[in-house]
N, C-alpha and C positions, 0 to 999 in steps of 0.2 A: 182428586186433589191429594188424596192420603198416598196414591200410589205414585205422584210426581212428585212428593216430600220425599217417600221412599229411594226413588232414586235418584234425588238431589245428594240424600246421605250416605248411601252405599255411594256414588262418585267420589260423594268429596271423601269417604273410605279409604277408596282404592288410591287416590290422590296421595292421602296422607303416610299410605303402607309404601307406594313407590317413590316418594322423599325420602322416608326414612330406611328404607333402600337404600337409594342413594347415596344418602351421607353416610351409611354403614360401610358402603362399596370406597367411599372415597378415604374414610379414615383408615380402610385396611389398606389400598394403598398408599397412600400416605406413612403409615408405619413400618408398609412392607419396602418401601423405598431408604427408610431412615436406616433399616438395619442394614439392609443391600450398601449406603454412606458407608455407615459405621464399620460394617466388615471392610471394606473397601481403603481406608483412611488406615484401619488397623494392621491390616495383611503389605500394606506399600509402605506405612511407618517401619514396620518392622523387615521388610528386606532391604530398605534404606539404610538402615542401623548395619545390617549386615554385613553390606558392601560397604558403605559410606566409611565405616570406623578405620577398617584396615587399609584403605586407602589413602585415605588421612596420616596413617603412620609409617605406611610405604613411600608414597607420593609427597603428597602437599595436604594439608588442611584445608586449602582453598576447591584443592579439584574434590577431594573425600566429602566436604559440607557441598562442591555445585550435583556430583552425583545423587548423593543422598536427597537435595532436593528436584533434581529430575526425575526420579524413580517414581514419588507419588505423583507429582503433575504430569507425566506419562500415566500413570494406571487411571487417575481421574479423570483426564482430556478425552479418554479412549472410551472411557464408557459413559461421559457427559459431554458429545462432539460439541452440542449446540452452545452450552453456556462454555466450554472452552474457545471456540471461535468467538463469540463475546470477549472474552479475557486476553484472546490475541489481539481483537481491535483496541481494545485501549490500555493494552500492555506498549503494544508497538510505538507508540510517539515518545513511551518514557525508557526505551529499553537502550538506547545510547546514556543515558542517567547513570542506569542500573549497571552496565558494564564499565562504567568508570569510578563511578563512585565509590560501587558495594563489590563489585568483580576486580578490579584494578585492569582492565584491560584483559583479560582471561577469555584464551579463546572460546570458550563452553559457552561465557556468558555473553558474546557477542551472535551465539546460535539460539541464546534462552528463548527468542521468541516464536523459534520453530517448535521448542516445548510444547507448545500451546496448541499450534497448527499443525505438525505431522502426525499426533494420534488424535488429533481431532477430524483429521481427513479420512485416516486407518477407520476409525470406530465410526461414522457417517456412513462413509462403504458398505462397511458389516451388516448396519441398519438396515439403510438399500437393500442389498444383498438378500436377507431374510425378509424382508416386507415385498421382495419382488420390486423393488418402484428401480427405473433407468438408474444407470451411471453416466451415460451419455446424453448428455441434457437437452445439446441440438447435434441431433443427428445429423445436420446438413456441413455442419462444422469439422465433424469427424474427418473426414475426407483433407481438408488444407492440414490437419492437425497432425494427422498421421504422416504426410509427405514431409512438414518440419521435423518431427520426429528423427525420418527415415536419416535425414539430414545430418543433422546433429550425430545423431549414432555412427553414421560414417566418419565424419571429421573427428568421434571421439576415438573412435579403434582405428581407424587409415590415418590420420595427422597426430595425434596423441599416442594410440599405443603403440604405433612404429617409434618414435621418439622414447621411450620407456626402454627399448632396445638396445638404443646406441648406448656407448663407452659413457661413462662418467668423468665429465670435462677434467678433475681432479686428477683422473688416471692415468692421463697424457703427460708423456714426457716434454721436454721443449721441442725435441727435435719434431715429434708428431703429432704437434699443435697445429699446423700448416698442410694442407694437400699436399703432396708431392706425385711427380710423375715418373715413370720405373726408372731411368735414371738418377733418382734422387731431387729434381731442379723443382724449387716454389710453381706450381699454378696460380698464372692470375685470371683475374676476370675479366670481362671487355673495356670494367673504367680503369684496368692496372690494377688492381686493388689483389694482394695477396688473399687466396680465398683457407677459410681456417676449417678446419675435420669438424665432421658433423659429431656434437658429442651432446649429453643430455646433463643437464643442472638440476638436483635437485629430484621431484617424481613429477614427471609429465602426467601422465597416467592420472593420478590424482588432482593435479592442476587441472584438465581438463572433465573431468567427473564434478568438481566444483563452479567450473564455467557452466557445466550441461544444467546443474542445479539453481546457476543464476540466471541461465536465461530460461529455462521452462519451468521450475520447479515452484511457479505459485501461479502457472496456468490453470490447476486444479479449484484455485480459490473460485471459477465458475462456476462448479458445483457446488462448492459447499456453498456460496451465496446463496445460490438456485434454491437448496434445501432449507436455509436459515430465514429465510425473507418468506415466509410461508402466505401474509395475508397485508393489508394496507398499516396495521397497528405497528407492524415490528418493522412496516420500509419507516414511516413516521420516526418509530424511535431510533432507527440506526441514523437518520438527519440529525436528529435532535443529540447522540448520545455523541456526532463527531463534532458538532457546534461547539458542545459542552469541553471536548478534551483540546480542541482548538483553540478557544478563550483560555482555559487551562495551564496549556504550553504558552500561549503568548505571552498572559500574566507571569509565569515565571523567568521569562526570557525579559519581560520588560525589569524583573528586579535585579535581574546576571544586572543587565546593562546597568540599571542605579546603582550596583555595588562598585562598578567598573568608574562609571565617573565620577564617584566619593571617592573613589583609592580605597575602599575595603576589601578589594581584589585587586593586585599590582599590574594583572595584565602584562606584556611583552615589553611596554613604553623603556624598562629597565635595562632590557639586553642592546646589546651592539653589533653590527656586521649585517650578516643576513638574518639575522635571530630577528631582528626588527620587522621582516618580511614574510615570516613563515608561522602558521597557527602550530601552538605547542602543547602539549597536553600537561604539562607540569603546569602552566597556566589556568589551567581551568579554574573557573569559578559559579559556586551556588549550584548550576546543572551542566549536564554536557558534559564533551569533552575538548577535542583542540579548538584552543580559542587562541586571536592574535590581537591585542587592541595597544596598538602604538600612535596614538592620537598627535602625537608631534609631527610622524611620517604621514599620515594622513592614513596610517592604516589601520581598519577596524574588520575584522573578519567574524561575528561572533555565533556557535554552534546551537544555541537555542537550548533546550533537552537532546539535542543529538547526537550523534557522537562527532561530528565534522561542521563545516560552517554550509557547504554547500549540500549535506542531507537536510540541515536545517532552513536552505533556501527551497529545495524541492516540496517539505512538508507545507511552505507558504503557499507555495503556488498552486499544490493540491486544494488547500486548504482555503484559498481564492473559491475555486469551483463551487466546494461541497458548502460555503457562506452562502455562498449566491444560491446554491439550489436551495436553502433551506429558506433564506429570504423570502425569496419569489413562489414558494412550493406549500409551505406550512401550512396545516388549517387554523392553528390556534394563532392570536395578533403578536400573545407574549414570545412563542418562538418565534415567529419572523423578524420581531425587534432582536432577539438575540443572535439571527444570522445577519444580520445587520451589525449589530456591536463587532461579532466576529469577524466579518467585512473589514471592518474598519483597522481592529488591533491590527489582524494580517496584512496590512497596508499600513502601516505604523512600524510594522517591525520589519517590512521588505526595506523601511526606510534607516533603520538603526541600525539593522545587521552587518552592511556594510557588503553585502551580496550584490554584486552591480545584476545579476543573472533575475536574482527577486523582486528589484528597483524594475526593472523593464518590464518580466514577466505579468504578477500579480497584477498591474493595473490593463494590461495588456488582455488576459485572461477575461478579466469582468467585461470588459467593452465587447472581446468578441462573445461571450457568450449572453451578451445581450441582444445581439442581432443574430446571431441563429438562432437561438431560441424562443425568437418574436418576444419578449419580455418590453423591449424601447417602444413596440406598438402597442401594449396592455397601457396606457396612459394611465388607468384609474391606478392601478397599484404602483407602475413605473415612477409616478409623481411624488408620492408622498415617502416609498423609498429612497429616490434619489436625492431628499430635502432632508429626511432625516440622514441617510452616509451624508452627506457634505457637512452636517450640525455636529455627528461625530468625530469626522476627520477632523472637523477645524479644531473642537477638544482637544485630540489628541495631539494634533502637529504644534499644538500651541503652547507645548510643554517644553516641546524643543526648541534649542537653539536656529532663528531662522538660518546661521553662518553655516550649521552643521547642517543642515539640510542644502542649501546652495551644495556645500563641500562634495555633499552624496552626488547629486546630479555632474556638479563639473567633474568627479571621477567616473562617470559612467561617461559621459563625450567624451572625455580625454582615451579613456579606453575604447571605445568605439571608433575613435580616431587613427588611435595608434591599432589598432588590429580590429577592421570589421567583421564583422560574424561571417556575412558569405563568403570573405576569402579567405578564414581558418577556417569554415568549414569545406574548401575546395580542399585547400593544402593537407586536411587532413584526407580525404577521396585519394587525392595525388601519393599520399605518403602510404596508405591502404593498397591501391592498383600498384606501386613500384616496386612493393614486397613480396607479391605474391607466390605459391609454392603449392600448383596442382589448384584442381579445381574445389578442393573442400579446404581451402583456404590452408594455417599453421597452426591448427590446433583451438580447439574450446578455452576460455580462462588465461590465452598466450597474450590479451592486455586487457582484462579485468583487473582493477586493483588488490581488490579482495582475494586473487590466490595467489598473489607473489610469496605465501609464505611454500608456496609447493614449487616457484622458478622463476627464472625472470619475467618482469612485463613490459613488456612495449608499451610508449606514453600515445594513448589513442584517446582522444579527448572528445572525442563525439558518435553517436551511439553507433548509425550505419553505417560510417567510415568502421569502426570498432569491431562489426560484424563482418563486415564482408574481408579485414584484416584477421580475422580469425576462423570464416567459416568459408569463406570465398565468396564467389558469384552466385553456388548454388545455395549455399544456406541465409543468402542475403535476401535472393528471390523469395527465399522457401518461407521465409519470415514475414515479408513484407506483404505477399499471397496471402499467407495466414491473417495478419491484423487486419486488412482492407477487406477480408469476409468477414470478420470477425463485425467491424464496423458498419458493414450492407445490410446480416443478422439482425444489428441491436437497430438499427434506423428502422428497420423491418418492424419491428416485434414495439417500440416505441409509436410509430404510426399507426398502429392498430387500435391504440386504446384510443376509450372514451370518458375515463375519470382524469377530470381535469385536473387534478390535485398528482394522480399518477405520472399522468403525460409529463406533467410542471418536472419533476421531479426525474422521469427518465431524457427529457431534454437538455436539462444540466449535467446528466451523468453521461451521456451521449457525448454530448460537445466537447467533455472531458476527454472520452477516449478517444476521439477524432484529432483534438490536437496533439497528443502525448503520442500518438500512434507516428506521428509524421513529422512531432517536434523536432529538428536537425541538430539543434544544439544541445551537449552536455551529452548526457546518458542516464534518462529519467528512468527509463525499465530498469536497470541495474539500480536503483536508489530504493531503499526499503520503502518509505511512508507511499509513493507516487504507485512502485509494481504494484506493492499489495490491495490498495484506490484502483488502481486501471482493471486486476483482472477479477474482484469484488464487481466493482459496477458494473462489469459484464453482465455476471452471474444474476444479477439482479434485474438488471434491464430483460433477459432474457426471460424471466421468473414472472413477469409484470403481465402480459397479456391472461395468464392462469389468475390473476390479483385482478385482473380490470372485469373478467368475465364474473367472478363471486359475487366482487362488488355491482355487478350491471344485473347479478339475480339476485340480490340483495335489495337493489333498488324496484327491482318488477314485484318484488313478493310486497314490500312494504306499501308500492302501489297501489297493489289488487285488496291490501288491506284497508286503505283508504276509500278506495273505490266499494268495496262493499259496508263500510260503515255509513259511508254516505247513503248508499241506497236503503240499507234499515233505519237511516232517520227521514228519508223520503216518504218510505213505506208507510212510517208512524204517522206522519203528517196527513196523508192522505187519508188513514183510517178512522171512521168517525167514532167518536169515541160513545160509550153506550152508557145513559145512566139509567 
């Protein structure tokens, strides 16, 4: 008896010596981290200072204060990757705000939120890198990845940096504006049309290194997903943390619009000509940037937090999906009502914004991803979700004018009427194939909007017309190869699991990149909120089979834990007890 006391005491000893272990171990790291901050905050404050000041009085104030404040959110993102990707997700919805409001339009600050994401990718790497763990997350991927790649790189040095070469249009005289043949006499072409000397506007070169950047350059966000999404708690909160910034923007976007119909914002209503027809950024009001609200014309264009009307239609329609997934997906009842609230505002504001793209899209969105996702068959939850959205919607549309809502709809037929989707989107295919120039197309960024500040753009309004007008046949292939494995992948790796909470959850983000992969209209990958959603949820999806196996030994151990409790209160029952 004295000798099982004995070593009752010496356990519970050793017990209390390896606690306080423990907590010894955790408070020295803990301090050894604060100073690791503290030097870190001090050493980037002060080379900010350094640069930031003389630049300020060389330059501008504005580029000397955007430096100074890039320098330490560069040095922290790099050696804090995980909480700076955090900081990029819910910087990203408010950073058309931030570049208008606090930037004035400043190019730095329409790149601030690569701040956050390019040393947060750098310093992940590194991690990698020395802990040994992959960089290449699906190996099977690799392979489509690198043939895009190859792609791209050609059309950026064979279409782009031959164009870098030629004469500078400025440099031409009148007379050798025009082809001429050794005689001196105009070249025409086969429609007659005088053909004009091949000359260069601006830097190709760099127009196309900023295409190459917009169409691959947050491919990488599959990795970082991959490494940030480590277990079910942190998929949980990335739902819940985009629910939250989505109600967010919407409630701010529903007071633009109340300041807009009080007239505490003038809105466009004021101007005349075309000014009445065009989103202006001297307009703006409360968030955002070009906003157009000429309610007489019947025009309402409004930017949300974004910086245009039609990022702020993309972020809805993303924003459609990642409701629904968190609706139908959630374990706790409080968030699934708030992906349901969020449901609902983002169908409220598809309705106000005056986005005929978000009017169609967002409700369009919900319905298909209720039938791939077998959600319409879950009846028990289908029901009481579908009772509570329609008790919201009706709330919400009931604030509105029913005339203004009619108005929304009969400007989406009138425009559907006057130009149907599938034959602008042929005309644009047509306007793409007529242009053509070799097989890697005319260059990277030659009609992105975003690099006309490096040459002209071509107006290409729809994304694979857009590509294959810039990259050709091969880089259109080379792309679409890429997404459709990309897509095979994530169905792959989503059919695997067995936590139904997981599966919920990669079937919503699935169905996301399936449609946006193939959507025809617009040019949702060139759109910040939707790219950086599409190659996130990859990343993730692909991460989830490693998440469903933990949690499926999670559930075997707790089992066997059950299971052997139960048999020591067997045991006891059977054992007769002795008096």
């Amino acid at each position: 008896m004295r000798r099982s006391q004995s070593k009752r005491k010496s356990k519970k000893q050793q017990k209390e010596t390896l606690d306080l272990k423990d907590k010894l171990a955790q408070k020295r790291q803990a301090r050894e981290a604060r100073r690791k901050l503290m030097g870190l905050i001090g050493f980037s404050l002060f080379f900010a200072i350094l640069v930031g000041v003389p630049l300020s009085f060389t330059l501008s104030p504005k580029i000397g204060a955007s430096v100074a404040i890039l320098i330490p959110s560069f040095v922290l993102c790099y050696n804090y990757p995980r909480t700076a990707l955090w900081a990029f997700l819910i910087y990203m919805p408010f950073s058309g705000t931030v570049t208008y409001w606090i930037g004035g339009g400043n190019a730095l600050f329409q790149l601030s939120k690569d701040g956050f994401y390019i040393p947060a990718l750098l310093g992940l790497m590194q991690e990698c890198t020395k802990k040994r763990k992959p960089l290449i997350v699906a190996k099977p991927l690799f392979t489509t990845l690198i043939f895009l790649l190859i792609c791209a790189l050609l059309t950026l040095f064979f279409a782009n940096g031959i164009k870098q070469f030629l004469p500078a249009c400025d440099s031409l005289s009148e007379y050798d504006t025009f082809l001429r043949d050794a005689n001196g006499n105009l070249i025409l072409d086969e429609r007659g049309i005088v053909i004009t000397t091949p000359c260069k506007k601006a830097i190709p070169f760099a127009q196309g290194l900023l295409g190459f950047k917009i169409l691959l350059g947050y491919i990488p966000l599959i990795f970082c997903a991959y490494y940030l999404i480590k277990d079910k708690k942190r998929l949980v909160f990335l739902g819940r943390l985009l629910v939250i910034l989505a109600i967010i923007c919407c409630g701010l976007a529903f007071i633009q619009y109340w300041m807009l119909k009080t007239g505490r914002c003038e809105g466009t209503n004021h101007l005349v000509g075309e000014d009445l027809f065009k989103p202006k950024l001297d307009a703006k009001c409360f968030v955002g940037g070009a906003l157009l609200y000429a309610p007489s014309q019947g025009q309402i264009r409004l930017p949300g937090t974004f910086v245009s009307p039609w990022h702020w239609a993309w972020f809805l329609i993303g924003n459609a999906a990642i409701c629904f997934s968190v609706a139908f997906s959630d374990p706790a009842f409080f968030w699934r009502n708030c992906g349901l609230v969020g449901m609902a505002m983002v169908f409220v504001n598809a309705v106000i914004c005056g986005q005929r793209l978000a009017l169609a899209v967002v409700p369009a969105v919900i319905i298909v991803m209720l039938f791939l996702t077998g959600k319409f068959a879950d009846v028990k939850r289908f029901i009481p979700i579908g009772i509570g959205l329609s008790v919201v919607l009706y709330l919400g549309l009931s604030f509105l004018n029913p005339d203004f809502i009619q108005e929304r709809v009969d400007s989406f037929v009138s425009r559907w009427n006057a130009s149907p989707p599938y034959l602008f989107i042929l005309e644009q295919f047509d306007y793409a194939i007529r242009n053509q120039e070799g097989i890697l197309g005319r260059g990277l960024g030659v009609a992105t909007n975003s690099t006309r500040i490096f040459g002209d753009v071509a107006l290409v309004e729809t994304y694979h017309p857009k590509l294959l007008f810039e990259t050709g046949y091969l880089g259109l292939a080379a792309f679409m190869i890429f997404v459709t494995h990309l897509c095979i992948l994530t169905f792959q790796a989503y059919r695997r699991l067995k936590d139904q909470c997981l599966k919920s959850f990669a079937s919503g983000f699935w169905v996301f990149l399936l449609i946006i992969s193939y959507f025809p209209y617009w040019y949702p990958l060139d759109t910040d909120p939707v790219a950086i959603y599409y190659w996130f949820f990859a990343g993730v999806i692909l991460r989830m089979p490693l998440i469903d196996k933990e949690e499926q030994a999670k559930l075997k151990a707790q089992q066997a834990a059950e299971d052997a409790l139960k048999k020591r209160v067997k045991t006891r029952k059977k054992t007769p007890s002795v008096i």
